[in-house]
C-alpha positions as semicolon CSV with decimal commas, in nm:
position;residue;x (nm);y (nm);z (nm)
1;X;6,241;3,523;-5,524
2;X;6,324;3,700;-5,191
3;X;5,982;3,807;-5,134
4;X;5,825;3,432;-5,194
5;X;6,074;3,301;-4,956
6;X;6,027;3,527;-4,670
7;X;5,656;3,503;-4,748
8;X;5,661;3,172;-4,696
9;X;5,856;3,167;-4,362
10;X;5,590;3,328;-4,222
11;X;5,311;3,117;-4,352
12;X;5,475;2,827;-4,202
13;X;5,487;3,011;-3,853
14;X;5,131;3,092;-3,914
15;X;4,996;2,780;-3,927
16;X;5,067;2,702;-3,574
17;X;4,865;3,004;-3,494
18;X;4,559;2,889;-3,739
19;X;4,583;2,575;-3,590
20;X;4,532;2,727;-3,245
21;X;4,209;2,925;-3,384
22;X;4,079;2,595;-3,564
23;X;4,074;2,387;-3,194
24;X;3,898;2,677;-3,052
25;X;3,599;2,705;-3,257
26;X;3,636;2,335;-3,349
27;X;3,547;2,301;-2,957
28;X;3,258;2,618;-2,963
29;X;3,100;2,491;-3,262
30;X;3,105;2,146;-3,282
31;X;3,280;2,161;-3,660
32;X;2,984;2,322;-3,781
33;X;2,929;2,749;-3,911
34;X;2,606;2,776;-4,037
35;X;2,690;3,197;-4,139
36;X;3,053;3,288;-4,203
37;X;3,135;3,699;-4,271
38;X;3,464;3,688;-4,432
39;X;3,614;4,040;-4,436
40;X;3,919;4,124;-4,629
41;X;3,929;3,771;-4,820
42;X;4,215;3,846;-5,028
43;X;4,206;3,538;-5,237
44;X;4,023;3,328;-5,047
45;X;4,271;3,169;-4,778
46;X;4,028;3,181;-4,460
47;X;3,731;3,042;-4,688
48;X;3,938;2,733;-4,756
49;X;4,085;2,682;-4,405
50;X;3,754;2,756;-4,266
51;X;3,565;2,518;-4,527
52;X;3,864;2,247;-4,488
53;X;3,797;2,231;-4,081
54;X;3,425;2,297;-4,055
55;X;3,094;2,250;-4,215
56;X;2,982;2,587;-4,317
57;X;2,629;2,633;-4,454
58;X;2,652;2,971;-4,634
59;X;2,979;3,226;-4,678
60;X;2,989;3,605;-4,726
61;X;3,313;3,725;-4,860
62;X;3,451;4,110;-4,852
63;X;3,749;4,241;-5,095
64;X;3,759;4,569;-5,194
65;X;4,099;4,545;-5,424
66;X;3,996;4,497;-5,790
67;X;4,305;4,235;-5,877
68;X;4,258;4,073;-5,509
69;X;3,928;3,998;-5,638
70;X;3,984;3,869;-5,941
71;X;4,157;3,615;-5,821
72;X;3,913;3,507;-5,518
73;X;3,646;3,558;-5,791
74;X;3,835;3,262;-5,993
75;X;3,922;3,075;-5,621
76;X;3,542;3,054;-5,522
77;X;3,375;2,986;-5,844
78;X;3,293;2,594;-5,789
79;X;3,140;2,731;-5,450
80;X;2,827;2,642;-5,350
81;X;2,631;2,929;-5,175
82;X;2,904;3,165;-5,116
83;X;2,843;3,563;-5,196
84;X;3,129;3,725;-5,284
85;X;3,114;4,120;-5,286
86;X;3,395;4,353;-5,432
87;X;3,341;4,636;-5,159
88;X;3,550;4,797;-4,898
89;X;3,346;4,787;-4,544
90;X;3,370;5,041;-4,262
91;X;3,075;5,256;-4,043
92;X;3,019;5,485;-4,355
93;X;2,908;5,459;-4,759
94;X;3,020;5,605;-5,059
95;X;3,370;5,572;-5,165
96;X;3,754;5,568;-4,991
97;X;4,083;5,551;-5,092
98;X;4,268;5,185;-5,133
99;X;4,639;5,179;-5,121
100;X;4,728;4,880;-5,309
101;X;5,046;4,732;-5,135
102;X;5,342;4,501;-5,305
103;X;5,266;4,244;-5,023
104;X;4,908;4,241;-5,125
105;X;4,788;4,095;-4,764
106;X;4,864;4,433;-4,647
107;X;4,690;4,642;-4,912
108;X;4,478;4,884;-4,685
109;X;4,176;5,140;-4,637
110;X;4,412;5,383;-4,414
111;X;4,729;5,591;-4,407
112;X;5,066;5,412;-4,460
113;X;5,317;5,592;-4,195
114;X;5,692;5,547;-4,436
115;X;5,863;5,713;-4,172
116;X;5,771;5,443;-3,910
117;X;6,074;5,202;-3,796
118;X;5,847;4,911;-3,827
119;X;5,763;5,017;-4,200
120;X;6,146;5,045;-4,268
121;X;6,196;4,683;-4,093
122;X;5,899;4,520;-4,296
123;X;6,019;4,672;-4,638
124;X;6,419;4,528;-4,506
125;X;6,261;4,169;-4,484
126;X;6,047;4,143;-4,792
127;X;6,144;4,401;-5,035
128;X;6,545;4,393;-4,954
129;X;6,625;4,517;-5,320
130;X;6,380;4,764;-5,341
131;X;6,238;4,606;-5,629
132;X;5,815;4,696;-5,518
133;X;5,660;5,014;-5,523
134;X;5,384;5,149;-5,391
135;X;5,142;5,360;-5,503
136;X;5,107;5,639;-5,258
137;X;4,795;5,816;-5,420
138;X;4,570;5,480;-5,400
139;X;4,260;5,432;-5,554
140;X;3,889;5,546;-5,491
141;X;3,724;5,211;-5,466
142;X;3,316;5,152;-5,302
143;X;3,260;5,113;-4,950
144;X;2,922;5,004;-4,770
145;X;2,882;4,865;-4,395
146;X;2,775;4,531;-4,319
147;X;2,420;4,660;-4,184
148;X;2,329;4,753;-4,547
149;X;2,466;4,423;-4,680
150;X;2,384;4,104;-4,486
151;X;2,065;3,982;-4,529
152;X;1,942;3,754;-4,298
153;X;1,625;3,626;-4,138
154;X;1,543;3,755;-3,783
155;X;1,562;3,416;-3,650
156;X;1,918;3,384;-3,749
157;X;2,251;3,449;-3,617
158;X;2,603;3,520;-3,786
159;X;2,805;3,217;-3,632
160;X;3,167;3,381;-3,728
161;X;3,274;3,759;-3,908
162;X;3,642;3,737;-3,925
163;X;3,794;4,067;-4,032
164;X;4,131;4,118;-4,143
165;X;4,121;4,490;-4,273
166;X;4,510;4,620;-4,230
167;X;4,400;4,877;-3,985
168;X;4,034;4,922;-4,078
169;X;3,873;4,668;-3,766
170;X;3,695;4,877;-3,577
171;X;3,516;5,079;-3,846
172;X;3,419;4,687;-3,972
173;X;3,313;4,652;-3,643
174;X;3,062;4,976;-3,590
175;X;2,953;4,901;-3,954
176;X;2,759;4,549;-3,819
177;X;2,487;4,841;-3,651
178;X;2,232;4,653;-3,498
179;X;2,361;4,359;-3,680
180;X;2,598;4,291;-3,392
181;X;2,354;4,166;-3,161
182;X;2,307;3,889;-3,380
183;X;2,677;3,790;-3,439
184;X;2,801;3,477;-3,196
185;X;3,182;3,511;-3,279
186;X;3,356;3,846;-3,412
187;X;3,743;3,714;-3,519
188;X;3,976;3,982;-3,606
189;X;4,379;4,097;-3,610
190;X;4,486;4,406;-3,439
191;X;4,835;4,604;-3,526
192;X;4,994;4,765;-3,244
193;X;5,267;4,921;-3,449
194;X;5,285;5,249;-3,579
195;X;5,326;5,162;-3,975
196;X;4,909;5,180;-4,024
197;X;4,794;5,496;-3,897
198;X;4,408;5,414;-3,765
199;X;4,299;5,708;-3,544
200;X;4,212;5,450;-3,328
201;X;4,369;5,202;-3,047
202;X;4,284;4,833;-2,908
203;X;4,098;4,953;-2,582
204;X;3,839;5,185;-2,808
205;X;3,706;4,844;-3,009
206;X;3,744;4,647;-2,686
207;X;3,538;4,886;-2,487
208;X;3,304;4,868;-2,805
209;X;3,243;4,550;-2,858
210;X;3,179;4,466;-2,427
211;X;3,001;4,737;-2,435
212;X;2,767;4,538;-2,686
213;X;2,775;4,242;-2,437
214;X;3,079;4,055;-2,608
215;X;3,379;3,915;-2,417
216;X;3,739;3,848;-2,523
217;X;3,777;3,481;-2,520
218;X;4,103;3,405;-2,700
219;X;4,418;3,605;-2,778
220;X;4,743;3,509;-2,982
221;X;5,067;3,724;-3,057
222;X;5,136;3,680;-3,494
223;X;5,509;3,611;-3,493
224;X;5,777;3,826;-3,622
225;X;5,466;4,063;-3,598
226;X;5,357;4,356;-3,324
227;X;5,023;4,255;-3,423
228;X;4,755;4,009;-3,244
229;X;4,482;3,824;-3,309
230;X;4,155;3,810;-3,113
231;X;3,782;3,632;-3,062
232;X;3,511;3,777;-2,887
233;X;3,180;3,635;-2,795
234;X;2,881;3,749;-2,773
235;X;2,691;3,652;-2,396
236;X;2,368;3,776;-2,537
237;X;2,352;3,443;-2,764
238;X;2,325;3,111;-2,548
239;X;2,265;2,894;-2,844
């Protein structure tokens, strides 16, 4: 019960955040995605906001936990041309360990630091009693890159990849390949704390990403959260 009600504090702060990102593509895109990448679905959430505000003419959708995708499995079924794929994604192939997490938004594809303060605050504010566990070993679950998997014609363009990987961005990121240059809007949530450890920082997928002509066009700090989300835009793509 003390989970579910600090879980749903920070939903309702959310919103006003989601909100914020909805205006901003609402005013780029004219209410319509014609490709939307959805990596790290969890259970669908961003499909529905996403389909609830815009007109979307085909979905891709990335989970690589098995009971996460269960349930978007059941979420999406009455979906008309949405792919759904139960894969991790990163820059390699093959397999990696999963660490399922008690908070299942933050199950991830990297380290979990225990030691960290932040850790120690987020387990204070939604497991108080100490009633979740987590499994420390993980599991070995598949793990492709976007490159391999999107299929599209050469005279189309990705309108939106959202990523929300716990950690995992930037690998998302080099895994589009040449893909990138045909991707208008990358969306995605960095973590500044030291909880998740990465072996990466914000400046090495922000030098990435302008390096492949993109630009940093909107920023917003997640409350009650060292962790922020971004857009970038691709200059290459004028239409």
């Amino acid at each position: 019960m003390y989970y579910n009600l600090a879980k749903q504090f920070l939903t309702y702060f959310d919103t006003y955040n989601k909100k914020k990102i909805s205006n901003f593509f609402l005013k780029e895109n004219n209410g319509r995605i014609r490709t939307l990448v959805d990596v790290g679905s969890h259970h669908g959430e961003s499909i529905f906001f996403f389909k609830k505000n815009f007109s979307i003419d085909r979905i891709f959708a990335f989970e690589p936990g098995v009971e996460n995708f269960k349930i978007l499995k059941e979420n999406t079924k009455d979906l008309e041309n949405t792919q759904i794929f139960n894969t991790a994604l990163g820059d390699k192939t093959g397999h990696i360990n999963f660490q399922d997490h008690y908070d299942s938004e933050s199950s991830t594809l990297v380290k979990i630091n225990k030691k960290s303060n932040y850790y120690k605050k987020k387990n204070l504010y939604l497991n108080f009693f100490n009633t979740h566990k987590i499994n420390s070993k993980g599991k070995k679950v598949e793990i492709n890159t976007l490159n391999n998997l999107i299929n599209i014609k050469k005279s189309e363009y990705i309108d939106l990849v959202k990523i929300d990987t716990e950690g995992y961005d930037f690998h998302v990121v080099k895994g589009l390949g040449k893909l990138i240059n045909r991707v208008k809007y990358i969306y995605f949530e960095h973590h500044f704390h030291d909880m998740l450890i990465k072996g990466y920082k914000f400046n090495d997928i922000d030098g990435y990403l302008k390096k492949n002509n993109f630009c940093k066009v909107f920023k917003t700090k997640m409350f009650f959260r060292k962790t922020f989300e971004y857009i970038y835009k691709n200059n290459s793509i004028n239409k």
